[in-house]
N, C-alpha and C positions, 0 to 999 in steps of 0.2 A: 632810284631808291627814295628818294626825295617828294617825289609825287606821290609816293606810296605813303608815307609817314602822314603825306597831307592830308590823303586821300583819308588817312585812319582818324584821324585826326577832326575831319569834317563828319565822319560817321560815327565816330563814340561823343561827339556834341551833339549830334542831331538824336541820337537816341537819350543821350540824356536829357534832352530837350524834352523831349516827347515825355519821358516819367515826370517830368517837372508838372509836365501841361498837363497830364492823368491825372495827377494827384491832387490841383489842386482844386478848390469849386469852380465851378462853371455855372455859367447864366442863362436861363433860358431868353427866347426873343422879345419877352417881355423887361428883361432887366432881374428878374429875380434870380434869386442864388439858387442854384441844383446841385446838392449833395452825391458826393457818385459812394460815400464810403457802404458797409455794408448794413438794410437794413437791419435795424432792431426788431425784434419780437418782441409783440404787441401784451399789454397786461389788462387782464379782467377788468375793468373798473365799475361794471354793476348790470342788471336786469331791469327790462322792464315789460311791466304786462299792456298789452296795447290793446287787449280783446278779450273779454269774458263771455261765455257762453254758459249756461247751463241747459246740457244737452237733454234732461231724464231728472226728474224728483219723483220721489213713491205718492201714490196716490193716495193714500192715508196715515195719519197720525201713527205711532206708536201704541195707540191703546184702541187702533181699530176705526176710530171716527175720522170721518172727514174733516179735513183741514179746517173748517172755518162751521162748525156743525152747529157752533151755539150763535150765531151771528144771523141776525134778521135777513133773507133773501141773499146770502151768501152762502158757497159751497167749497169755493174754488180758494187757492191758498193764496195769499199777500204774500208774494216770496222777495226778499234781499237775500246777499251776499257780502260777510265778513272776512277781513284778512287781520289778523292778529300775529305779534310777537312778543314773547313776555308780560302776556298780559296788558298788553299797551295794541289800542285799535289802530291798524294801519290804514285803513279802509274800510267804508259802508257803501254798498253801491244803493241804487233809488230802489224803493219798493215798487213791484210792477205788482198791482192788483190784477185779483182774479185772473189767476191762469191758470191754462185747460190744461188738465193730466193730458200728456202725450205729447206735447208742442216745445220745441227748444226755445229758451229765451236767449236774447242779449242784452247784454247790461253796456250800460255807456258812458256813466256818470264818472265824475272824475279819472276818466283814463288819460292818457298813459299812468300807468303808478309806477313809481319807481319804488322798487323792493329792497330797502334797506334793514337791516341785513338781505343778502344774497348769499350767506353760505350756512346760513340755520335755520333749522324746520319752523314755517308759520303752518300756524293754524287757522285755515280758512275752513268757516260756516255758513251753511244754507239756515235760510229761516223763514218761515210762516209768519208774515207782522201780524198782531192781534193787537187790535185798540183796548179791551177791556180787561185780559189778562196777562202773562208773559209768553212772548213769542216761542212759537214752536220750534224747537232745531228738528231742520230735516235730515240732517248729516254733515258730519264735518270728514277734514283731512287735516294732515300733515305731510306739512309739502316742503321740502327741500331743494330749492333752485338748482343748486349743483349739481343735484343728481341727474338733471336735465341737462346741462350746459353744452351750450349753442345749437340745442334743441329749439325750432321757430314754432313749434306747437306739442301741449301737453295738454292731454285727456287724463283725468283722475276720475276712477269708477269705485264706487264702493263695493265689497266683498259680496254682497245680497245683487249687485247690479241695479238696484233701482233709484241711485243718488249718481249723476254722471255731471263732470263739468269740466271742459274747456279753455285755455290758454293760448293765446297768442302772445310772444316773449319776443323782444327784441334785447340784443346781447352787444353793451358796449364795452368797446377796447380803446386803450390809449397806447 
């Protein structure tokens, strides 16, 4: 009986051993501490746009004329791209002159943006730059990031089809 007791004895240390050595951190082979508890779920902490396209603008104004019709040997629209919140401009991308009805553009300038707010509708604008009067809006939107969320691409088409544009979103967590 004696060897028994010992025997119990050596097997309820060793497993408590063992929960001791589980529980607490361990190091990888480099010396850093590895965590075994369970991990945490990760929190939203913001958007960002890494790519604009605009895929489709209408080939004429609102009142029927071509984009740039009063403009010396121009036809084709001066088009930028606005992101807006509150009235306060978050983004202007570069004016790409003259471009052909039909062809996608991309814009490049100050990207990545980070979309701060990420859970309230901006209002992004296409525009016609015009040196001599006020710029044309070709269409806007209202765009609310969360509605997408951790969506890696978003297309916004206007209701008529003929204002289309493009999103590439990369979606950070902590």
């Amino acid at each position: 009986m004696v060897k028994n007791i010992g025997a119990q004895v050596f097997v309820v240390g060793f497993v408590l051993s063992l929960l001791v050595w589980g529980c607490k951190s361990q190091r990888d082979s480099a010396g850093n501490e590895v965590r075994r508890d369970a991990p945490r779920s990760k929190v939203l902490s913001g958007v960002k746009i890494t790519a604009v396209r605009i895929d489709k603008f209408p080939k004429y104004a609102l009142d029927g004329e071509e984009w740039d019709a009063y403009a010396p040997f121009a036809v084709d629209p001066d088009i930028f791209l606005t992101v807006q919140y509150d009235h306060v401009q978050l983004y202007k991308s570069e004016t790409l002159e003259e471009q052909k009805y039909g062809t996608a553009i991309e814009l490049k300038s100050a990207l990545p943006l980070q979309l701060k707010p990420f859970d309230k509708p901006l209002l992004i604008e296409v525009f016609d730059e015009d040196g001599v009067s006020s710029n044309d809006n070709m269409g806007y939107f209202l765009f609310n990031p969360m509605d997408y969320r951790d969506w890696k691409y978003v297309t916004l088409s206007a209701t008529d089809r003929e204002l289309s544009i493009s999103f590439a979103l990369e979606w950070e967590y902590r």
